[in-house]
ZANU-158290 format. One record per residue (C-alpha): residue number from 1; x negated, y, z. Coordinates in pm, 1 decimal, always signed. Each point is the difference from the previous one (the first is absolute). Example, Ala and Ser with C-alpha at 12.3 -4.5 7.8 and 13.67 -1.06 7.14 Angstrom:
[atom 1, [-1230.0, -450.0, +780.0]] [atom 2, [-137.0, +344.0, -66.0]] 
//
This chain:
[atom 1, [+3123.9, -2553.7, +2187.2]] [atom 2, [+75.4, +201.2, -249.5]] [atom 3, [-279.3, +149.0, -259.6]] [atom 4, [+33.1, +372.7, +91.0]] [atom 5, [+24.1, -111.4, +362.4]] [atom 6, [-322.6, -194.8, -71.0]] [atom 7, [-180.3, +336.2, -122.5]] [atom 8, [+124.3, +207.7, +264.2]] [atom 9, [-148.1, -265.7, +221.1]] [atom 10, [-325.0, -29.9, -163.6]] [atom 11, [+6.6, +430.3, -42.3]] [atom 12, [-53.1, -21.8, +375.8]] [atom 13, [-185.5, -228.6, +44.2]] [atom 14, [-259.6, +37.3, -271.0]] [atom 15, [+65.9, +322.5, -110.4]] [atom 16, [-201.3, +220.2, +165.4]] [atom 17, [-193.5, +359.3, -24.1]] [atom 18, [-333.2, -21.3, -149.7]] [atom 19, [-304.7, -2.3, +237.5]] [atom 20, [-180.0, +308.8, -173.1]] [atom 21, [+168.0, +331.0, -66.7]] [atom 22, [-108.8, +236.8, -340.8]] [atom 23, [-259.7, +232.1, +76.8]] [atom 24, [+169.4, +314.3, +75.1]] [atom 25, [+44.6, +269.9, -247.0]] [atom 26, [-353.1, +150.8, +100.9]] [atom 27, [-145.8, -264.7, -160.0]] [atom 28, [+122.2, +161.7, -362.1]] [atom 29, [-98.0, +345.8, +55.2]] [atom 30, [+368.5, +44.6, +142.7]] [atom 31, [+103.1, +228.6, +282.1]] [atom 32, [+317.2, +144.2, +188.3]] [atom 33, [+117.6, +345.7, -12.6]] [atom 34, [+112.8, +132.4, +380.4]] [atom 35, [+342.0, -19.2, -141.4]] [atom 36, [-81.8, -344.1, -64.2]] [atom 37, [-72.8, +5.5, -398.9]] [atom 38, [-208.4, -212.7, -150.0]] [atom 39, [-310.6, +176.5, -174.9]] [atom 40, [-233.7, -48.9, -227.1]] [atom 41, [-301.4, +261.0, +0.5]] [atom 42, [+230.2, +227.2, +109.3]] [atom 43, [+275.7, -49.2, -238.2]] [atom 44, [+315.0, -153.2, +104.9]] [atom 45, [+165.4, -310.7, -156.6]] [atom 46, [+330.8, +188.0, +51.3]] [atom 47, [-160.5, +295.9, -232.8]] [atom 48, [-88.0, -280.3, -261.6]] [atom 49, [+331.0, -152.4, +21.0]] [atom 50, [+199.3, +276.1, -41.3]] [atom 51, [-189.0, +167.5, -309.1]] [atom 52, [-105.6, -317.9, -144.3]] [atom 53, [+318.9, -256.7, +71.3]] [atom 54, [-26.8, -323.5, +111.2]] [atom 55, [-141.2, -211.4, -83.0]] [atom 56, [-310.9, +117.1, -28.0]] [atom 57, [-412.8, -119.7, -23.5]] [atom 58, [-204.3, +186.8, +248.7]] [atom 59, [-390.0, -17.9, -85.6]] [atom 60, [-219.0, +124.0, +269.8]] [atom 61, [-319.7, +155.8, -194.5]] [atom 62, [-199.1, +8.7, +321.2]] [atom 63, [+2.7, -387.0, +64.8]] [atom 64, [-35.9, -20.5, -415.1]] [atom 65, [-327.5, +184.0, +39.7]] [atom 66, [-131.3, -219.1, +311.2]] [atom 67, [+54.6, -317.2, -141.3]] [atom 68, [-176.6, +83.3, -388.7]] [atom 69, [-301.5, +151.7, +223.2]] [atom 70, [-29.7, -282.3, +238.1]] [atom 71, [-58.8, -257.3, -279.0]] [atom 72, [-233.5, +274.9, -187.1]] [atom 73, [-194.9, -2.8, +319.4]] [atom 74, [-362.3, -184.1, +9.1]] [atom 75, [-54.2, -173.9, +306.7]] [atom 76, [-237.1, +58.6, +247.4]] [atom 77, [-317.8, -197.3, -84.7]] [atom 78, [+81.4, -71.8, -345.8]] [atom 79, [-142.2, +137.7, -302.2]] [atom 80, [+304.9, +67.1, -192.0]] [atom 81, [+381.4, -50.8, +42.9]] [atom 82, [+281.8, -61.7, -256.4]] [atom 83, [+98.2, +112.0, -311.3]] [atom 84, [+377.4, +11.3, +60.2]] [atom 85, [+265.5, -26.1, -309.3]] [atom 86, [+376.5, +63.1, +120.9]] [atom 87, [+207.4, -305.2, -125.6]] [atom 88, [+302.4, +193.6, -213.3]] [atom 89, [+270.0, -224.7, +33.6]] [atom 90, [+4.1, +12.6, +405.8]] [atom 91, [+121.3, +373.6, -68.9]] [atom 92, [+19.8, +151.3, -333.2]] [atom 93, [+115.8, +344.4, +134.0]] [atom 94, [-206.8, +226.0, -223.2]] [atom 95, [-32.2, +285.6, +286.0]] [atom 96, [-150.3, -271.7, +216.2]] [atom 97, [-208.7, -138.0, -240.8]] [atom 98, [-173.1, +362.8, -83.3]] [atom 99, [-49.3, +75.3, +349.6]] [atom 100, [-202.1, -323.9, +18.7]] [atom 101, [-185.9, +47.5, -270.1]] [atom 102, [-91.4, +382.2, +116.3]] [atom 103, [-184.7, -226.3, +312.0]] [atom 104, [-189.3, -203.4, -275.4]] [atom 105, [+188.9, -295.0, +37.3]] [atom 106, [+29.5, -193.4, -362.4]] [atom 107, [+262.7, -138.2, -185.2]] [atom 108, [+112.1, -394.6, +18.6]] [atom 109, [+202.0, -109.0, -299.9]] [atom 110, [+211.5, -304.9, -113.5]] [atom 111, [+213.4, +160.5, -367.4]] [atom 112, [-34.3, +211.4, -291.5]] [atom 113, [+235.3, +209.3, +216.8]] [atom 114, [-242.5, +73.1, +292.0]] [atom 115, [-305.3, +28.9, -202.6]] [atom 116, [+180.7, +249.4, -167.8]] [atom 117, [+131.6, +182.3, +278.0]] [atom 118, [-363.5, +1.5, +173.8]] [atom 119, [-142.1, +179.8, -311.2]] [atom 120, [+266.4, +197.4, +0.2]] [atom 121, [-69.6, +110.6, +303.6]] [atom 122, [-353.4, +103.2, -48.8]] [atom 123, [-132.1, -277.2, +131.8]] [atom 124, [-367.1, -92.1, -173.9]] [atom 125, [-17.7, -306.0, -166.4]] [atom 126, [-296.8, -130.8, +208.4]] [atom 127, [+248.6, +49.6, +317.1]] [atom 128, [+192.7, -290.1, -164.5]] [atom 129, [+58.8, -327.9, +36.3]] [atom 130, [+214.8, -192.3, -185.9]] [atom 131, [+183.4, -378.9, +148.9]] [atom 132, [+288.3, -203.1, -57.4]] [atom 133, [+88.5, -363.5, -117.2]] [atom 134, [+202.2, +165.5, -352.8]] [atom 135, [-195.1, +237.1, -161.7]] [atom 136, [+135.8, +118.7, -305.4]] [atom 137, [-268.7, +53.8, -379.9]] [atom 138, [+106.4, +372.2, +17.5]] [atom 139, [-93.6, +21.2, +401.2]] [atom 140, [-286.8, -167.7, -81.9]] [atom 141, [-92.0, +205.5, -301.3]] [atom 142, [+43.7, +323.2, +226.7]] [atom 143, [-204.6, -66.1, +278.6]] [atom 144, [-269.3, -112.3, -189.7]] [atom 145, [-3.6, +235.1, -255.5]] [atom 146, [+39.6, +262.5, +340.3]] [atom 147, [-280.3, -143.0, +101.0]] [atom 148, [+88.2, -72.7, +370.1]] [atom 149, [-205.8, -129.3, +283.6]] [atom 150, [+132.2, -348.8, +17.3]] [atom 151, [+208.4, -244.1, -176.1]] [atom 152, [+94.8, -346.5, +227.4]] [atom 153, [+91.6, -250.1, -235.5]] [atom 154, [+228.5, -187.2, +148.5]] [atom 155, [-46.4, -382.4, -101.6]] [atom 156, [-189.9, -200.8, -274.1]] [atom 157, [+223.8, +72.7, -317.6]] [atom 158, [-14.6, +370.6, +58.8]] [atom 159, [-389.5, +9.6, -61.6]] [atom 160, [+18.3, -111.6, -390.9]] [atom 161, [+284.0, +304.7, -21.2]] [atom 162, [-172.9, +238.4, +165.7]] [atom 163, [-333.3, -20.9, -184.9]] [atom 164, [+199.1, +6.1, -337.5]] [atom 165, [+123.0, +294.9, +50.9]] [atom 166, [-323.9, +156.0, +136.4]] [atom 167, [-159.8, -93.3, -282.7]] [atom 168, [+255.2, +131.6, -215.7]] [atom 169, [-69.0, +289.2, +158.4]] [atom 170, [-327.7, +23.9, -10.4]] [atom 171, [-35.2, +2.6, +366.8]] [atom 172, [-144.5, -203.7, +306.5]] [atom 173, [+210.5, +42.6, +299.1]] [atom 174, [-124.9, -62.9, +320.3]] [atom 175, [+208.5, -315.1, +131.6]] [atom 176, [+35.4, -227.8, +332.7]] [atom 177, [+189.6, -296.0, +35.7]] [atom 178, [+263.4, -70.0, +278.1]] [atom 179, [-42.2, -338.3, +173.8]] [atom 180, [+165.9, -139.5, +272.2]] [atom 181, [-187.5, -164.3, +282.3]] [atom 182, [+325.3, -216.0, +168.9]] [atom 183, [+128.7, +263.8, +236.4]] [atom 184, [+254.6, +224.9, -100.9]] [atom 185, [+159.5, +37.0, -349.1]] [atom 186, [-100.5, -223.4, -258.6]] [atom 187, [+273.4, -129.9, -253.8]] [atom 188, [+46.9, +248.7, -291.7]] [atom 189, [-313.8, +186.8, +123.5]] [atom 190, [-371.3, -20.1, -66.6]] [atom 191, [-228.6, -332.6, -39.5]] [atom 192, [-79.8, -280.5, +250.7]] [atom 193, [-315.0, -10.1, +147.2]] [atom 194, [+145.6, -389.5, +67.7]] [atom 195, [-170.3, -276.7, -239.6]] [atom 196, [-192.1, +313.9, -141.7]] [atom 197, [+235.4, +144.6, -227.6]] [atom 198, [-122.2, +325.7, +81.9]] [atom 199, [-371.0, -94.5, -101.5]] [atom 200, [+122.7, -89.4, -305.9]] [atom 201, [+187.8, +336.7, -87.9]] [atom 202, [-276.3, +179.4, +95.5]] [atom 203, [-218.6, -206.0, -228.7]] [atom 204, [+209.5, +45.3, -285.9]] [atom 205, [+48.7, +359.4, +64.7]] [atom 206, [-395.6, +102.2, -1.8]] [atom 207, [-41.2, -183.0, -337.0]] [atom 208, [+264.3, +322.7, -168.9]] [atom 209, [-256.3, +174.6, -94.4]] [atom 210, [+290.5, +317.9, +12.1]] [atom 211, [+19.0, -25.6, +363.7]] [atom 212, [-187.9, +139.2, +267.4]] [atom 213, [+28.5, -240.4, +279.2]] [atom 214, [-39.0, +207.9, +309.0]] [atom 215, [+238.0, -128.9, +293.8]] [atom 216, [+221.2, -222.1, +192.9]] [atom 217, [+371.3, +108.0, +83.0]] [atom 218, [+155.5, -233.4, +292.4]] [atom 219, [+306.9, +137.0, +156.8]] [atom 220, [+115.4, -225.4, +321.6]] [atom 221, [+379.0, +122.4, +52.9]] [atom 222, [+174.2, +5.4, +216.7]] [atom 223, [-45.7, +176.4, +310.5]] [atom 224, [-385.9, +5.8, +163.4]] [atom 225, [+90.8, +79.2, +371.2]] [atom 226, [-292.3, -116.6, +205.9]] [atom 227, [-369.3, -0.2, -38.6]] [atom 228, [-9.4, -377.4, -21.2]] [atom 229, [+211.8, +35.8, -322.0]] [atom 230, [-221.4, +237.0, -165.6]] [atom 231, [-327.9, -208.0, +83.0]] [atom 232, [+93.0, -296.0, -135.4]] [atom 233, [+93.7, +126.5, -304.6]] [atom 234, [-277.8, +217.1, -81.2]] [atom 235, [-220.2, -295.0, +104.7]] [atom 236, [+162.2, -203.0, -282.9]] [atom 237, [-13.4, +222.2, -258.9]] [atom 238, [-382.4, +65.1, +87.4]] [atom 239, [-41.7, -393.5, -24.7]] [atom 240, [+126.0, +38.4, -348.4]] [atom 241, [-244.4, +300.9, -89.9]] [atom 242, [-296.7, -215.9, +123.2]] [atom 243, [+150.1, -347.1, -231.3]] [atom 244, [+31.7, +256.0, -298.1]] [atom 245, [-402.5, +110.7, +84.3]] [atom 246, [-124.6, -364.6, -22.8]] [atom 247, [+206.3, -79.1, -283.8]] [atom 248, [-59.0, +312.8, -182.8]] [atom 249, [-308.7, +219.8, +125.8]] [atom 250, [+336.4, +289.5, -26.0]] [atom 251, [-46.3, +177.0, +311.0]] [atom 252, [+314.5, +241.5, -15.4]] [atom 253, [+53.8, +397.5, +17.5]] [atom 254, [+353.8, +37.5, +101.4]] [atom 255, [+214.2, -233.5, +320.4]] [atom 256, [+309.6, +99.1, -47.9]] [atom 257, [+213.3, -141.6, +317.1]] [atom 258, [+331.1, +152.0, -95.7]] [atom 259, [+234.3, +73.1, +287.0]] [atom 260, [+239.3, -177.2, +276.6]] [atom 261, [-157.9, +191.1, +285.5]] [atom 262, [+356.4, +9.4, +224.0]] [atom 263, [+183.7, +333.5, +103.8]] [atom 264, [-66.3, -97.3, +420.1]] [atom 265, [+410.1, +99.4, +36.6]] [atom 266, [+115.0, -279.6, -250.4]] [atom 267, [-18.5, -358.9, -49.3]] [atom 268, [+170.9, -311.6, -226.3]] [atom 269, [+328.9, -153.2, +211.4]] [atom 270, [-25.2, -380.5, +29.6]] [atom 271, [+312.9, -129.9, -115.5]] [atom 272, [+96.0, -154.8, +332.3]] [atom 273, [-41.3, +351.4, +157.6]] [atom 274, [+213.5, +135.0, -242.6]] [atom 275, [+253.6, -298.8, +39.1]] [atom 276, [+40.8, +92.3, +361.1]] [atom 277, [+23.9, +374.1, -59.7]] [atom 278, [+307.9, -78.0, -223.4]] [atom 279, [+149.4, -301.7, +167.9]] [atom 280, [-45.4, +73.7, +365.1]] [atom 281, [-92.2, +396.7, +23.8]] [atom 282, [-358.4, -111.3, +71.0]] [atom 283, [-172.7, +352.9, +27.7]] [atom 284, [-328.0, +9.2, -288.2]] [atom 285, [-352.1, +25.1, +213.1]] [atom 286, [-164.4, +341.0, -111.5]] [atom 287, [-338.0, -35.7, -158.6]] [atom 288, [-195.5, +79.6, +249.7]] [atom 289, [-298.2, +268.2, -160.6]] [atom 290, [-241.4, -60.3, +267.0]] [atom 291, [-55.0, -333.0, -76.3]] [atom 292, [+6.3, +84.3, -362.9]] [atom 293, [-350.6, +82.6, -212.3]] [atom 294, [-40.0, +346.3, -68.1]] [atom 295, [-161.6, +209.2, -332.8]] [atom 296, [-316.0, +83.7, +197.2]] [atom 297, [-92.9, -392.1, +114.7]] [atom 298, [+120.4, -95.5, -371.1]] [atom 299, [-229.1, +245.9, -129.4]] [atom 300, [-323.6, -103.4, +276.1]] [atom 301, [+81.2, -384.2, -72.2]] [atom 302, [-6.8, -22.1, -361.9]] [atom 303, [-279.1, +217.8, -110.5]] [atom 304, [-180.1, -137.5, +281.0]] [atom 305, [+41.7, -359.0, -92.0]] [atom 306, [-72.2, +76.6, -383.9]] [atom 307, [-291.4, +171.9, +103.9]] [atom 308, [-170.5, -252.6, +214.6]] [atom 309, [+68.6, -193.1, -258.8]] [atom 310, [-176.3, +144.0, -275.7]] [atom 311, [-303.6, +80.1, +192.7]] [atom 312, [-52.0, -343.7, +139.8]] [atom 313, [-39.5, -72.2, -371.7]] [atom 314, [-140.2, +326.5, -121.5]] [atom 315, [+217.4, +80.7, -203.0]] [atom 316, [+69.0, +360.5, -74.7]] [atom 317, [+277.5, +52.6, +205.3]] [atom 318, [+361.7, +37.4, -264.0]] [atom 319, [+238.6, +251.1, -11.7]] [atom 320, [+263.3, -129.3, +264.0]] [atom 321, [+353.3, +60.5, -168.7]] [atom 322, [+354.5, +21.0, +195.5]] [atom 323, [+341.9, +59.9, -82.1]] [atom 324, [+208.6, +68.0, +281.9]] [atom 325, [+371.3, +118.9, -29.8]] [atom 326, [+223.7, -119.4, +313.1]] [atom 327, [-282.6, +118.1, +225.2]] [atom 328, [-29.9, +302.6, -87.1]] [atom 329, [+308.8, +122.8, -109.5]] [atom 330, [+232.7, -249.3, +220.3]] [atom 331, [+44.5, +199.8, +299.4]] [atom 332, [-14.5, +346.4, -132.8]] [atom 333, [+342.6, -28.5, -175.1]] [atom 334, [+334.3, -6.8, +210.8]] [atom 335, [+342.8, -44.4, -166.9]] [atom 336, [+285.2, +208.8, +222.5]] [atom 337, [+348.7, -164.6, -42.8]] [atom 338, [+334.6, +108.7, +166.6]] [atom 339, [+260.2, -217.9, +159.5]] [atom 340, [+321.7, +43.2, -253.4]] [atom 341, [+240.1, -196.3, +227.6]] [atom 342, [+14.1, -239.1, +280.3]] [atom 343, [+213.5, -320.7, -10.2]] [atom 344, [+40.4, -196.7, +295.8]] [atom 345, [+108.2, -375.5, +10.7]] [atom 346, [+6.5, -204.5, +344.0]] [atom 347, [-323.7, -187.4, -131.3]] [atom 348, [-224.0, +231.2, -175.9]] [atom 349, [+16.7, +426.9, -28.3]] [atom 350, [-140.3, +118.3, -317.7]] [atom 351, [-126.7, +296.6, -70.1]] [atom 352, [-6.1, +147.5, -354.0]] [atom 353, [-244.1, +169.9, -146.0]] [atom 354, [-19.6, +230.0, -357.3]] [atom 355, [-342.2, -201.0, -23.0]] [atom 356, [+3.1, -409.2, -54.7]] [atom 357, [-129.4, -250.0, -217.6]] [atom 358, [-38.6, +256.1, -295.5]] [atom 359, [-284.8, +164.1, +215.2]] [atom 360, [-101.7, -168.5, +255.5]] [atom 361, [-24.7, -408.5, -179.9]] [atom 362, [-332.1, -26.8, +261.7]] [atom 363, [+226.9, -29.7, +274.2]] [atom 364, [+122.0, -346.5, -104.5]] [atom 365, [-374.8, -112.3, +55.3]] [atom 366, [-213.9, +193.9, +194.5]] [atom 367, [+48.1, +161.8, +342.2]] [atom 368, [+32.7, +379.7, -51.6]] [atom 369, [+93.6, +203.0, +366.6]] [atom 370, [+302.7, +169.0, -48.6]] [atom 371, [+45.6, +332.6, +227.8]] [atom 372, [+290.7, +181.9, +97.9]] [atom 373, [-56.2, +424.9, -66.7]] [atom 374, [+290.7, +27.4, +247.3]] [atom 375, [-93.0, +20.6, +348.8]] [atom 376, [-116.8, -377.9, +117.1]] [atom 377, [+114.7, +56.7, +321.9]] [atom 378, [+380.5, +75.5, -120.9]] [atom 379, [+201.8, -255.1, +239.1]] [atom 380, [+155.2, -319.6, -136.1]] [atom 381, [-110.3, -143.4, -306.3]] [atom 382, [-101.7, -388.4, -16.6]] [atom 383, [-107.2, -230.7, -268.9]] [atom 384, [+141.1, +106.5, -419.0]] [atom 385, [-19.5, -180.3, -302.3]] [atom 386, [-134.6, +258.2, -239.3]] [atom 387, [+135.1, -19.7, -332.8]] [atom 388, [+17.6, +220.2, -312.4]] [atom 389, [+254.8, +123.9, -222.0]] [atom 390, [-65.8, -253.5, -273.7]] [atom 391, [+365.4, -244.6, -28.0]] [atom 392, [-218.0, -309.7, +49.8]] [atom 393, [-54.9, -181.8, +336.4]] [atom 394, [-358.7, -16.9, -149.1]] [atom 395, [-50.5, +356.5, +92.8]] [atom 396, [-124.3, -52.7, +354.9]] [atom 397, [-310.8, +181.0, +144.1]] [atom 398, [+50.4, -119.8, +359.7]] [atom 399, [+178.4, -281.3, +126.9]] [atom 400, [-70.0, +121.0, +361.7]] [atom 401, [-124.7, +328.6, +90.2]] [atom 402, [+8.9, +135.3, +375.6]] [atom 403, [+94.4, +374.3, -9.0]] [atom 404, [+178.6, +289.1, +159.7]] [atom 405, [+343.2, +70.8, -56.3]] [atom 406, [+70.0, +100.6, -369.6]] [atom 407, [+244.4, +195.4, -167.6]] [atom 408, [+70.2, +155.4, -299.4]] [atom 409, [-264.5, +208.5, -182.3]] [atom 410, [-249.1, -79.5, +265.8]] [atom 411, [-322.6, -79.6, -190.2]] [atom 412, [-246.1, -250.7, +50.3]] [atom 413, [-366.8, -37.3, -104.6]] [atom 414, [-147.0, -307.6, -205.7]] [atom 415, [-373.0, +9.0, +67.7]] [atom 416, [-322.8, -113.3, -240.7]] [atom 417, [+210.1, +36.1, -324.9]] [atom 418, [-279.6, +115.3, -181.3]] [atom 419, [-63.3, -391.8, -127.7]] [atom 420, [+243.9, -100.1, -292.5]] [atom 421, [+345.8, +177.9, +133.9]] [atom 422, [-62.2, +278.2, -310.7]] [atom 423, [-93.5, -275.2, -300.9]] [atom 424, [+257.9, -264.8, +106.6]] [atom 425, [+297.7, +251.6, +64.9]] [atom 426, [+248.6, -14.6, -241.6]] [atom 427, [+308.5, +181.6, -102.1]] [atom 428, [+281.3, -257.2, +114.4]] [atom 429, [+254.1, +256.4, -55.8]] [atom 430, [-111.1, +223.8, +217.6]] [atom 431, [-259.5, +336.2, -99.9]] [atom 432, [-389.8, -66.4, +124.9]] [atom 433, [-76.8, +247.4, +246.3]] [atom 434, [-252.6, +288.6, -41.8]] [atom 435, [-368.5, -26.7, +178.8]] [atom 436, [-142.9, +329.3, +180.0]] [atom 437, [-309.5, -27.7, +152.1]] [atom 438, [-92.7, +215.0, +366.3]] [atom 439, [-318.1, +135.4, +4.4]] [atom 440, [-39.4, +240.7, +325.3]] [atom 441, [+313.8, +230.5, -14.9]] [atom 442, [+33.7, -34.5, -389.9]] [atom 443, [+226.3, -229.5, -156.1]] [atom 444, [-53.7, -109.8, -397.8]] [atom 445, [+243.7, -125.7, -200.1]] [atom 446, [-179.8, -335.4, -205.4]] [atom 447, [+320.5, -149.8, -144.7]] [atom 448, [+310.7, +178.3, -40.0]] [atom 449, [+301.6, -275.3, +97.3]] [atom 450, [+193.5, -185.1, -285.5]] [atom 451, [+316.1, +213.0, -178.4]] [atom 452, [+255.6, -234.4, -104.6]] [atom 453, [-71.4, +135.7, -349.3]] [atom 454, [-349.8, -138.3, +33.9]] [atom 455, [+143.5, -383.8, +64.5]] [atom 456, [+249.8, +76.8, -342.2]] [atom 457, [-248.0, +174.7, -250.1]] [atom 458, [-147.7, -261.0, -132.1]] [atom 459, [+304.6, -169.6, -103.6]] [atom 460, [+89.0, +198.2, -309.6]] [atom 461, [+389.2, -27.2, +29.7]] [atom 462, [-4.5, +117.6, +308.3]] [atom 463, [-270.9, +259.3, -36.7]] [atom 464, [+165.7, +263.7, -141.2]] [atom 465, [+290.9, +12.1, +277.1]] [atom 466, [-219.0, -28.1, +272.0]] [atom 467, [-186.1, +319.6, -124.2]] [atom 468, [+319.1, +186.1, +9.1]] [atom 469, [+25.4, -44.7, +381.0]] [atom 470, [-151.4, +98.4, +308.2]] [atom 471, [-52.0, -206.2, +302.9]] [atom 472, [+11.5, +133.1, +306.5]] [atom 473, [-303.7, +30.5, +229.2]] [atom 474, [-172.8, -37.9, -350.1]] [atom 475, [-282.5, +204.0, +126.5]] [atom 476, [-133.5, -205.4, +236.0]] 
//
C-alpha cells in the first residue's frame, strides 16, 4: 500500500470531527443582523472591514470592562478582594491599557520599556510593579528612584544589584522575591523553595540594610484552568510563607501570585493532537469554557485561602497581589481575516488568509475557535487547511478546520486574540494591521495599521525614498 493510500485510509478511519463544537458567536458578545451580518454591539464586521481593511483587531470594550471588574470584585464573605496589576506584555496596546487603568486596575511590568510606558501613561508609581528575570541598572535605577509599589527580584544575584543601586540612590525600595514551588515555570525564573534556596535568598536579602523586604512574587505559568490547579498552588506557596515565619519571625505584607488564570475558550495542543490534526485531518477539541475556572471562583478561591490562612495564625491578613493578562484581556480581542484565494488539491483544500503566522503565531499552540462572518449555514464547505500568506509551509494556523463553503474575500473571525497575537506579531513583509476598539455604537481607532514607509524609515538609505511615496490604503 502505498503511503498516501495509507493516509487516506487512516483519514477515514481516524480522522474524525471533534466531539465538542465552539461556543457559538453569542458567547463573544456576537450577533446576526436579519440580513444575516455579523454584529458586534450593533456595529457590523462588514462596516469595520470596509473602513478599516482587513485585517483588522476588533477589541470589544464591554467584555474589557467585565473582566477588569470581575477580578476587582471582593467576594462575598471576605473582607477584602484583590489588588489587580494588568501584566503589559499580554497586550501592550496603549488604548487598552488606559481604559484599564481608568477601572483602577495597576500596571505589571517586565523592561525599562514598560515601566516607562506605564508612567507615561499616568499611571502612579505605587500602581506598579516591576518583574522579570533581566533587569537592566537603568530599569532598576528608574523604578526605584520612581518609587513604585513593588520590585520582584527575580533570583539570588539580583539582590546584591539591586540594593547597590538603592543605596546609591539613597533609597529603600520595597522588594519581594519570586520563588518557585515545583509547578509551573521554574528555569530562568525566580528561586527554589527545593533544598531551601529560597530561605537562603530571603536571608541574605533582609541583612541589605537598603531594602525593604516586604513580599513574595511566585508566578505558576502556564495555564490555571480548574480549581484543583489553583489550590494546590496557593497551598504551596502558603507552605513557604509559614517556613519563612519560623525561620525568620518575617510575616509578609504583599503575595504576589502573578497570573496563568486560562482564557475558558483556549488551551495548550498536546503534540500528538496536533500530529493528527496535520497528518490525518484530526479535527482540534474546543476548550470547553464550562469546565474551565472562571475570574469570579479565581477571585473567591485565592483570597479565601490566603485569608483563612492568615487568621488561623493571626496574622494581619496581607495585601493579596495578582497579575492577570490572558484572562482578562484574552477573549475581548478578535482578529477578522479574509480568505485571499482558495486552492484545491485532491488531498487537502486550503484556504488563504491576509492573516497567518505574522499575527496569529498562538495558533500553532493553543486552540483558538475560528468563525466564519459569512453565513454558517452557506451549503457545501468541508474540512480546510488554513494557512497564511507567509512563503513558508511553517505558516499554518489550522491543519484541519470544519467550515462552510469559502470563497474569496469572505472573512473569518479568530477569537480570544487579546493574549500575545499584538506583542509577538511581526512585520514578515507584510504591514501590521490597525486595532479599533467597539464600545456601544462607537468605534476608536487605538493603532493606526503599518505604512510601508513605517517598515523602511528606520533604515536610513531607504528612508528618504520611502518618504517620497504614498501607500495606498495608508490611512488605515
Amino acid at each position: 500500500m502505498s503511503k498516501r493510500l495509507a493516509k487516506r485510509v487512516l483519514r477515514r478511519f481516524l480522522g474524525s470531527a471533534a466531539q465538542g463544537r465552539p461556543p457559538a458567536p453569542e458567547y463573544w458578545g456576537l450577533s446576526r443582523t436579519a440580513a444575516g451580518d455579523v454584529s458586534l454591539d450593533g456595529v457590523t464586521l462588514r462596516q469595520l472591514a470596509q473602513e478599516w481593511g482587513s485585517p483588522l483587531h476588533i477589541v470589544n470594550a464591554r467584555r474589557l470592562r467585565e473582566n477588569a471588574g470581575r477580578f476587582l470584585a471582593v467576594p462575598a464573605g471576605r473582607r477584602a478582594g484583590c489588588e489587580v496589576y494588568y501584566s503589559y506584555k499580554t497586550n501592550p496596546i496603549a488604548g487598552v491599557l488606559q481604559e484599564l487603568h481608568a477601572l483602577g486596575v495597576g500596571a505589571e511590568v517586565i523592561s525599562h520599556y514598560e515601566l516607562w510606558l506605564a508612567l507615561q501613561l499616568g499611571v502612579p508609581p505605587e500602581r506598579i510593579v516591576f518583574n522579570g528575570p533581566g533587569k537592566s541598572d537603568a530599569s532598576i535605577r528608574q523604578a526605584i528612584d520612581a518609587q513604585i509599589q513593588l520590585l520582584n527580584v527575580n533570583h539570588r544575584e539580583e539582590i546584591a544589584r539591586v540594593g547597590r543601586i538603592a543605596g546609591e540612590l539613597g533609597r529603600r525600595p520595597r522588594i519581594g522575591i519570586r520563588i518557585t514551588v515545583g509547578q509551573g515555570w521554574a528555569g530562568q525564573f525566580g528561586v527554589p523553595v527545593a533544598g531551601g534556596l529560597a530561605l537562603q535568598a530571603y536571608e541574605e536579602a533582609l541583612r541589605v540594610a537598603s531594602l525593604d523586604v516586604v513580599g513574595l512574587h511566585a508566578h505558576r505559568g502556564g495555564m490555571i484552568r480548574s480549581r484543583d490547579d489553583l489550590t494546590a498552588f496557593v497551598l504551596a506557596v502558603l507552605s513557604f510563607v509559614d517556613e519563612l515565619h519560623r525561620r525568620t519571625g518575617r510575616s509578609l505584607q504583599v503575595l504576589d501570585f502573578g497570573g496563568s488564570l486560562a482564557t475558558p475558550t483556549v488551551r495548550g495542543l498536546s503534540t500528538r493532537e496536533l500530529r493528527l490534526n496535520r497528518a490525518l485531518q484530526r479535527e482540534l477539541e474546543p476548550a470547553d469554557p464550562a469546565r474551565a475556572l472562571g475570574i469570579d471562583e479565581y477571585v473567591s478561591v485565592l483570597t479565601g485561602l490566603v485569608e483563612d490562612f492568615y487568621d488561623r495564625r493571626r496574622w494581619p491578613r496581607p495585601r493579596i497581589v495578582v497579575e492577570p493578562g490572558r484572562a482578562i484581556t484574552g477573549d475581548a480581542q478578535m482578529l477578522l481575516t479574509s480568505v485571499l484565494t482558495v486552492k484545491s488539491e485532491p488531498a487537502r483544500t486550503f484556504l488563504v488568509l491576509d492573516a497567518g503566522i505574522n499575527l496569529a503565531e498562538s495558533c500553532r499552540s493553543e486552540y483558538h475557535a475560528l468563525l466564519p462572518v459569512t453565513d454558517a449555514k452557506r451549503p457545501g464547505g468541508g474540512v480546510y487547511t488554513v494557512v497564511g500568506p507567509i512563503c513558508t509551509p511553517g505558516d499554518t494556523l489550522y491543519w484541519a478546520a470544519r467550515l462552510p463553503s469559502l470563497n474569496a474575500w469572505d472573512s473569518l473571525l479568530i477569537m480570544d486574540a487579546g493574549a500575545y497575537f499584538v506583542p509577538f506579531a511581526t512585520s514578515f513583509s507584510f504591514p501590521q494591521p490597525p486595532i479599533v476598539m467597539v464600545d456601544g455604537e462607537k468605534v476608536t481607532l487605538l493603532r493606526r495599521g503599518e505604512r510601508f514607509e513605517d517598515l523602511a524609515q528606520r533604515d536610513l538609505a531607504a528612508a528618504k525614498a520611502a518618504g517620497a511615496g504614498t501607500t495606498p490604503g495608508a490611512d488605515r
